[in-house]
N, C-alpha and C positions, 0 to 999 in steps of 0.2 A: 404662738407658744401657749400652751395650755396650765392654767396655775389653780391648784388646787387648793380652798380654803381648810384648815383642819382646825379641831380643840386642841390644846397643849394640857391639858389636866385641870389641877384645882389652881392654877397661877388665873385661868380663865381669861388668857391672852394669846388670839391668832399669829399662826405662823402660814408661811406662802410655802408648800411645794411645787417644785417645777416638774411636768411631766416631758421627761425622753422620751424622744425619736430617736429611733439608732439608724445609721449607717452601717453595714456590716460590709468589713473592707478586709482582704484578701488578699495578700502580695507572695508573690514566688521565696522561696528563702535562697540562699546561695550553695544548695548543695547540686547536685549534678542535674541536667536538663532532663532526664527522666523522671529524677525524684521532684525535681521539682512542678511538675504537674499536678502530680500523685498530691503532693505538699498544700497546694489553693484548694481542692476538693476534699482534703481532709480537712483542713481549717476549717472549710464552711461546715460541713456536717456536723463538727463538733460546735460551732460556734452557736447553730441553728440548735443541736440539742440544749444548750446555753443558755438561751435566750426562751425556748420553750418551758424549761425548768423553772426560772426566775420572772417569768412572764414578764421580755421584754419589749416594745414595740420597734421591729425592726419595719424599717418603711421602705428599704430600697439596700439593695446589693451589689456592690460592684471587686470584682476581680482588677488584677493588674497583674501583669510580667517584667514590668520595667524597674531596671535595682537601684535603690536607695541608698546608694553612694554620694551620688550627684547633686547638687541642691538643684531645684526647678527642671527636673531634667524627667519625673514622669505625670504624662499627662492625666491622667487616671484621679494622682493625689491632688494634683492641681485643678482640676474638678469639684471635688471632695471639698478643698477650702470654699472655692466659690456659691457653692450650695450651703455651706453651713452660713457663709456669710449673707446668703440670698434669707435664710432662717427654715430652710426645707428641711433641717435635722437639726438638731442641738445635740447629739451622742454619736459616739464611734465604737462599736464593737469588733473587736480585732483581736488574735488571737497572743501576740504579744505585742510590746512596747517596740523592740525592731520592727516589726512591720512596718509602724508608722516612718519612723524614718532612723535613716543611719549618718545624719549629718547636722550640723550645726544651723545652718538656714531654716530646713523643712521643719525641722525641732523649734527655733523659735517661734514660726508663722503658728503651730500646734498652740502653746504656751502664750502667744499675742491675743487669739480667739478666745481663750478660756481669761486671759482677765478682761476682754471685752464683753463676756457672757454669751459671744454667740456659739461659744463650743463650754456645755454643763459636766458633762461626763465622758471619760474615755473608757469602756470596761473591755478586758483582758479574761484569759480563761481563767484565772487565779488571782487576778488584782483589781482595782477599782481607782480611778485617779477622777480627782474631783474640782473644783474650784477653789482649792483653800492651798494657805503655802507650802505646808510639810509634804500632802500628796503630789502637787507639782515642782517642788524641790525632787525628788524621789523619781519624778518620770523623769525630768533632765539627768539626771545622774545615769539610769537605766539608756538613756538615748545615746549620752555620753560615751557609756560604756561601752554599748555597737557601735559607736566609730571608732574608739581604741582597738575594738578586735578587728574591725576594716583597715587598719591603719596598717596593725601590725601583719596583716595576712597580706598584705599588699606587700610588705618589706618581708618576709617570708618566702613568699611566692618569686620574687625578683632575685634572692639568695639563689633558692633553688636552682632557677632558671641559668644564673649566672655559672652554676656548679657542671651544669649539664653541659652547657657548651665548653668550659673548660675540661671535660673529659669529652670532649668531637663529638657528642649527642646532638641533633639538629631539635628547638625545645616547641615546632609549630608543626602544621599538615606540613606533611612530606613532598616536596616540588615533583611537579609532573614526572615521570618514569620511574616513581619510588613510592613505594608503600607506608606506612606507617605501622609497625608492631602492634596487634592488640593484645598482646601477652604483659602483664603487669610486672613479671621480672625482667623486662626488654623495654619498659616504657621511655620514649624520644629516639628510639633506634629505629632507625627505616632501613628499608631491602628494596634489590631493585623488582619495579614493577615488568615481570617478564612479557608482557600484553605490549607496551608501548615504550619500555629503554628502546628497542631496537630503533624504533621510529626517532627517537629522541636523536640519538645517537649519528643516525645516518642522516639528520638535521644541519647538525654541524659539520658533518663531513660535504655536504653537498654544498655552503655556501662556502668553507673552508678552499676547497677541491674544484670546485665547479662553479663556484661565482652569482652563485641562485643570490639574486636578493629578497628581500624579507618578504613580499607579496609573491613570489614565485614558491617560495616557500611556503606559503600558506594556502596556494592554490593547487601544490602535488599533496601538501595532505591531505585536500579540502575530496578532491574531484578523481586524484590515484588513490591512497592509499584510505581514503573513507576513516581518517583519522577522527578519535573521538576521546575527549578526556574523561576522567573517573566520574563527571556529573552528565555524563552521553549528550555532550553538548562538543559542537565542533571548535577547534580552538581555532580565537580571534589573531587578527596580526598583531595586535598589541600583546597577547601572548606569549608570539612567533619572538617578538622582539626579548622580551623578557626572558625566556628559556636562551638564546644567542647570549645574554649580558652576565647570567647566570652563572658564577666559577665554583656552586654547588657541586656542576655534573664534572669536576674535576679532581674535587675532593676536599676545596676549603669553601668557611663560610666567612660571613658579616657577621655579629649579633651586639646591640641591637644595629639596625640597616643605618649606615649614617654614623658611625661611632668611629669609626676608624679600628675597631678590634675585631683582628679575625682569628680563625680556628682554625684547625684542620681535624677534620669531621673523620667519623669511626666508618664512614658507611663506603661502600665499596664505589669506585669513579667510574663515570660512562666513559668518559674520554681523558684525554692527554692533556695538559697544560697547554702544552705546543698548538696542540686543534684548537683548543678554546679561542688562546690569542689571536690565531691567524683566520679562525671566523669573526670573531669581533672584529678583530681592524676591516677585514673585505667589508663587512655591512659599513661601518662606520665611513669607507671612502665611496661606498655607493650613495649612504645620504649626505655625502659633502657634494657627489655630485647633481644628485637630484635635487638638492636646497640652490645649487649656482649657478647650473646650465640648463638651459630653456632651449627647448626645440623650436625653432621654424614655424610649421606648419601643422604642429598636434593642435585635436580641438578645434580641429576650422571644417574639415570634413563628415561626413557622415558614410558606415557602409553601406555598400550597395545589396548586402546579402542580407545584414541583421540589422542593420540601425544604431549600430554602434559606434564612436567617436573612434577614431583613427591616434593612434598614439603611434611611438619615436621609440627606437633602440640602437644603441653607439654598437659597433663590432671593430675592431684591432684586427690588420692582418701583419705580419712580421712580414717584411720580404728581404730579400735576399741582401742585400748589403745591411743586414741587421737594424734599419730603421722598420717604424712601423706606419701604416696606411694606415685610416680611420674612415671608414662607414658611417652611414644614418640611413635605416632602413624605416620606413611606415611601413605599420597595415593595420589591420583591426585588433581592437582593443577588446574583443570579445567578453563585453561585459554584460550582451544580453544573449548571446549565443556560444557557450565556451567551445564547440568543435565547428565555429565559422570556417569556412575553406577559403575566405578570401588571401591574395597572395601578398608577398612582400614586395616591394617596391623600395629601388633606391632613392634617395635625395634628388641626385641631378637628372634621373629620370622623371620624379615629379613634379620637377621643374619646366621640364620641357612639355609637360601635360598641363603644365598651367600656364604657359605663354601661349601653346594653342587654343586655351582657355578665352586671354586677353584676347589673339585674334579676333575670333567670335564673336565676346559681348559688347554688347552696345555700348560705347562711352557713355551713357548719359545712366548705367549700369555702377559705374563708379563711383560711392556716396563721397568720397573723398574729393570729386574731384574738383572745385575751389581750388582745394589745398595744392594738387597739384599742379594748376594753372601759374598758382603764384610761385612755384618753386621755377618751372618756366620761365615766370617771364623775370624773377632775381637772377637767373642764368642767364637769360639772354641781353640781360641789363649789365650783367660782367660782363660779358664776349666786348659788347660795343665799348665801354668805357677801358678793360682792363687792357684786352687784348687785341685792340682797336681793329675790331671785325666793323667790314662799312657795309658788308651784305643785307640787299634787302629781304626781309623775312614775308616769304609764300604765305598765303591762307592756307595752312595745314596744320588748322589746330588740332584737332584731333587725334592725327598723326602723331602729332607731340607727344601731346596729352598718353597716347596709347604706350606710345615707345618707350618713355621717363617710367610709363607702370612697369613695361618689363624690366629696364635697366635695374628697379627696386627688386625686382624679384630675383634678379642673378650678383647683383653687386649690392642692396640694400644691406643691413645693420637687421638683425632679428624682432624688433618691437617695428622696423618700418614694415617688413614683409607681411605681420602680424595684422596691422592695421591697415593696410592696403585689402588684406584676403576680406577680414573684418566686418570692411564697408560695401561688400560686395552687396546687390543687391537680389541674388538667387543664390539657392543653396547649391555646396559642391556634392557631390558625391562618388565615392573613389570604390571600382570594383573591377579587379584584376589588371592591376595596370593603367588602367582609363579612369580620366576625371571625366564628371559629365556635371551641366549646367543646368538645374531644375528648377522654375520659377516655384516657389510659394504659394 
């Protein structure tokens, strides 16, 4: 800190000036994101003419975007303290008293520095606040005051909002297949986006109708239909899901999300009530059944074509005395090659592909197989006590051992099948029907 000795006149008694550093600090205001760019670069230009005028020493400049609503919430002004308190400035030039802050926190930490004397001066294009009470009685008031008008523009703003939805206005961006009005006598009024409703639409129709679940759906947009939302970016399945839950594309809303208050929106419906509900429920019993029922044998294979993990698909056939047959087809998961040609394959055909499997590998191929010895020999230890078997047992351990693994693979429990495949000690690989056994 630079202190400067001066005469006071004929009293012929020294007084101490402190020499400013200024800071010249820079914050967006709250008007629109165009204007407010415009807003930091006109600040500074005038601030800099300011400062040239009144020859002040400005040492270091810094910009921010972040609003001063929030206490501690931008990093910029948080900065700003730490230096003033390091002593790399002692002054703040800024073009109003809001800039510094619009909250009761940030406004103290301001008003703490300056009776500590690490902050001397705050100057403004028009005012000057100093170390003494009346000028920082006067900035708190002024700080004060932009938080009364943040307070009230916040409870303004939520009126509004509240107005708009109760006349069916939707008061955010417009959801996927609908536009937003840029005309200011239509503002919150959306239309449909004629580019991608179709898509949207024939969405719901297809898991409604057709039974697509939510990745199936994501992947006829993804790879048919070259689907692309408004920021040319492909839509996620999380999305996929949220457009499905959506009762927007019907014609009512939420506002706010979670209130339990809904609307019925001005904007015209993609679809029917009837479609909405009956695609919600379809996806919602496909992930009841995708969260409870575990396949067999997904995940334990590799394709033979593409290297792809082999996944499971249920199929219903109704027959003729009105009960229905249930399938479980594997093939490839086509997750590294989506037009893989490898074929589908029933269950109990890949069953029988994988007892010719057992044939083949070596017992001592079986990482499990301990475990199955002992399950042997608890069996064989019932036969004799329970069921007073007196037969002597052959050297045919193996055999056992072999035969208990198929038993598991045609009569096992799903996590037995699982862990048996598991412990395997070569990889399977499944392509057109055939498993084949490839050592590592």
């Amino acid at each position: 800190m630079n202190i400067a000795l001066m005469p006071t006149g004929s009293t012929g008694k020294i007084t101490t000036q402190i020499k400013v550093k200024y800071c010249l600090y820079a914050r967006k205001s709250t008007e629109s994101e165009e204007r407010q760019v415009l807003s930091i670069d006109s600040q500074i230009k005038e601030m800099l003419q300011l400062a040239e005028k009144e020859n002040l020493d400005v040492v270091t400049m810094k910009r921010e975007s972040h609003s001063a609503k929030e206490t501690g919430q931008r990093p910029i002004f948080n900065e700003i303290i730490e230096e003033l308190k390091q002593g790399k400035f002692n002054g703040i030039l800024t073009w109003a008293p809001d800039r510094i802050s619009r909250n009761a926190g940030d406004l103290g930490k301001i008003v703490d520095l300056m009776d500590s004397g690490a902050l001397v001066e705050i100057r403004t294009f028009g005012q000057r606040f100093g170390n003494n009470p009346n000028e920082k009685f006067l900035l708190m008031i002024l700080g004060s005051q932009a938080k009364l008008e943040n307070d009230n523009r916040g409870i303004n703003v939520k009126r509004g909002l509240r107005t708009r939805v109760e006349m069916g206005l939707w008061p955010g961006v417009a959801p996927l297949g609908y536009l937003n009005q840029k005309l200011m006598d239509k503002k919150c009024q959306v239309i449909v986006d004629p580019l991608r409703a179709p898509a949207i639409k024939k969405m719901f129709e297809k898991v409604a109708n057709e039974h697509y679940s939510g990745r199936k759906i994501y992947n006829w947009l993804k790879h048919e239909l070259n689907f692309y939302t408004r920021g040319n970016k492909p839509l996620t399945l999380a999305g996929v899901y949220r457009i499905i839950n959506n009762s927007f594309y019907y014609g009512v809303f939420e506002s706010p999300r979670g209130s339990g208050n809904w609307y019925t929106g001005k904007h015209e419906p993609l679809i029917t009530q009837e479609l909405f509900e009956k695609a919600r429920a379809q996806l919602k019993r496909d992930q009841i059944v995708r969260e409870n029922h575990e396949f067999s044998f997904t995940k334990l294979f590799t394709c033979g074509y593409c290297g792809s993990g082999i996944s499971a698909e249920e199929k219903y056939k109704q027959l003729k005395d009105g009960t229905h047959a249930r399938y479980i087809y594997y093939s490839c998961s086509r997750a590294r090659d989506r037009n893989c040609k490898n074929k589908y394959i029933r269950e109990e055909d890949l069953i029988i592909e994988l007892l010719k499997i057992l044939d083949k590998v070596n017992i001592n191929e079986l990482g499990m197989r301990q475990k199955l010895e002992n399950e042997i020999a608890r069996f064989n230890i019932f036969q004799r006590s329970v069921l007073g078997s007196t037969d002597k047992m052959k050297n045919r351990e193996d055999t056992d051992i072999r035969n208990y693994a198929k038993y598991i693979l045609k009569e096992g429990s799903v996590s037995e099948k699982r862990e048996l495949l598991g412990n395997l000690r070569s990889r399977i690989v499944y392509k057109d029907k055939i498993l084949t056994l490839l050592k590592d």
